[in-house]
N, C-alpha and C positions, 0 to 999 in steps of 0.2 A: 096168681093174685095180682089185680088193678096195683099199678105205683102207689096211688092213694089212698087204697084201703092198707098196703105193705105200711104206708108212713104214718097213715093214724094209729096202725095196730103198736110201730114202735113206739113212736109216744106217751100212746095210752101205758104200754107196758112200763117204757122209763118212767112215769110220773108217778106209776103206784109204785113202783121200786122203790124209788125215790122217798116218797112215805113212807113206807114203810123202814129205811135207814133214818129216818127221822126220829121214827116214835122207839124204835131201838137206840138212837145215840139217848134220848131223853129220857127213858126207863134204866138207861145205866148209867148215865148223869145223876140220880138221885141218889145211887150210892156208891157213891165215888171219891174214894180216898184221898184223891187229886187235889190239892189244896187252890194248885192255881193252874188246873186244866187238866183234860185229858182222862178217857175212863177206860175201862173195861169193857170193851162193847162188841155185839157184832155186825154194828152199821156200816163197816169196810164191807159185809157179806152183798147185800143186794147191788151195792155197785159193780160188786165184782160180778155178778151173775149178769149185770148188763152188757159189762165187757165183754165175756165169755159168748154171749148170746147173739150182741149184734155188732159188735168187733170194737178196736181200739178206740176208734173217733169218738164213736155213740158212747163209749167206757168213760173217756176222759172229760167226753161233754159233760156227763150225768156227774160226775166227781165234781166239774167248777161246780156245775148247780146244785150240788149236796152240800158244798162247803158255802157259796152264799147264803143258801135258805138254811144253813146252821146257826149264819152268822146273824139273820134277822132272827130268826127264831132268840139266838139271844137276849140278841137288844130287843125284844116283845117282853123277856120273861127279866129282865135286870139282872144279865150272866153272863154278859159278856164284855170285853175289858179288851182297849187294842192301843197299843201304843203312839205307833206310824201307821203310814198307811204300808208299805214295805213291811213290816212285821205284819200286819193283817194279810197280806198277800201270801206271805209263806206260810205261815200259820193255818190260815183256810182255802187261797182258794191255790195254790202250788202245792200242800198236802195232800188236799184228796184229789187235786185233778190228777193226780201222778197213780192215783188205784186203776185207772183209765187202760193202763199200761198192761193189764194180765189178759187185756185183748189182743196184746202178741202172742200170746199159746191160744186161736184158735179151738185147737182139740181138746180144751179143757173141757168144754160141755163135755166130752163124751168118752175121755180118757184121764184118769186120778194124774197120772207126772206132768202131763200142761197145766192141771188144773191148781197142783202145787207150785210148781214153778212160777205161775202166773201171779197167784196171789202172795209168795214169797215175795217175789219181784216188788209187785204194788205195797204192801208193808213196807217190805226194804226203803224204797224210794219218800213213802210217807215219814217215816222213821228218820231218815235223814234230813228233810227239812224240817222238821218238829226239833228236832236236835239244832240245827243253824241256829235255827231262832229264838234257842236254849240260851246258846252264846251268845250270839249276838243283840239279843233286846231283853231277856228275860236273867240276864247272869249277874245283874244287882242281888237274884234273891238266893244264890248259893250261902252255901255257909262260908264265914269269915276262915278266910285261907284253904277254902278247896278249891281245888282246881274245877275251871268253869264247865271245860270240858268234859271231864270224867262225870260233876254233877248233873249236864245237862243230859249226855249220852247217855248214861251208865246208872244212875239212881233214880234220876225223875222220869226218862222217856222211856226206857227198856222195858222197864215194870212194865208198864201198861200195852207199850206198843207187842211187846212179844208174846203176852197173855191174849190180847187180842187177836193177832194172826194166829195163836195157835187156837182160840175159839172159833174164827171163822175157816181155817183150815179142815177142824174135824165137822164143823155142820154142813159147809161144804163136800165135802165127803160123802157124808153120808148122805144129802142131798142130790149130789151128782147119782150115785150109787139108785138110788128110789127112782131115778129118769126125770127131776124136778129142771136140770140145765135146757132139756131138749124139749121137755111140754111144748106141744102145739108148732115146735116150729118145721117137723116133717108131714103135720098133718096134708092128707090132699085135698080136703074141704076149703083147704085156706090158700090152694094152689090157683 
């Protein structure tokens, strides 16, 4: 394949991913228990499949710009709420640009333990700056005398963050499993 037919095919590929983690964060944003953020979703998934697909960079790219075009997409719909700019930073765009990261396992297209590994990894790391910035900007809204840390790691962010990776781990799955990681990218038409 021509350089530039290889770099508009990535593209094209990222920007529907990308949509499509769009209209999944905004379909489980509707019911979302989450008082002040954060859902149940498996818009982590199609990032992750970008990483998987065209490796860390292209992973971590796609993650700033899922967490930008979240953050307008809020401010479009009157849902979105940022303190600093430092709190917006880690909240959206060091959150998901850190899902980028499960393009360290390579072989997860095409083997289940990178493909876990990978998107543990990318959770983990989003998980942990969601929590920072539990403490750090959002720990006015604990309850009177808990401790900020246990409420922001352990009752507000785990709920959701762990439901999540374990939702995009088993679609994952089963979508690696169907050959959905590798579509088209062995094809020799496209060579």
């Amino acid at each position: 394949m021509n350089p530039l037919k290889s770099t508009i095919r990535i593209i094209t590929e990222t920007a529907i991913l990308l949509a499509v983690a769009l209209v999944l964060d905004v379909l489980a944003g509707l019911y979302s228990p989450f008082k002040y953020g954060g859902s149940i979703s498996p818009a982590m998934l199609p990032i992750f499949f970008i990483a998987f697909r065209r490796g860390w960079r292209q992973g971590v790219l796609a993650g700033l710009l899922f967490g930008i075009l979240q953050s307008l997409l809020g401010m479009a719909t009157s849902n979105f709420f940022f303190l600093s700019f430092a709190q917006y930073a880690l909240d959206y765009l060091v959150a998901f640009t850190v899902l980028g990261v499960a393009g360290f396992f390579p072989k997860g297209r095409d083997h289940t333990g990178p493909l876990v590994a990978g998107m543990l990894l990318g959770s983990f790391l989003r998980y942990v700056a969601h929590g920072l910035s539990g403490v750090v900007f959002w720990g006015m809204y604990a309850p009177e005398g808990m401790n900020v840390w246990f409420y922001s790691f352990v009752l507000y962010n785990l709920p959701y963050m762990a439901a999540s990776a374990a939702l995009c781990l088993a679609l994952g799955i089963l979508l690696q499993k169907r050959g959905i990681l590798t579509l088209g990218l062995n094809d020799p038409r496209q060579e």
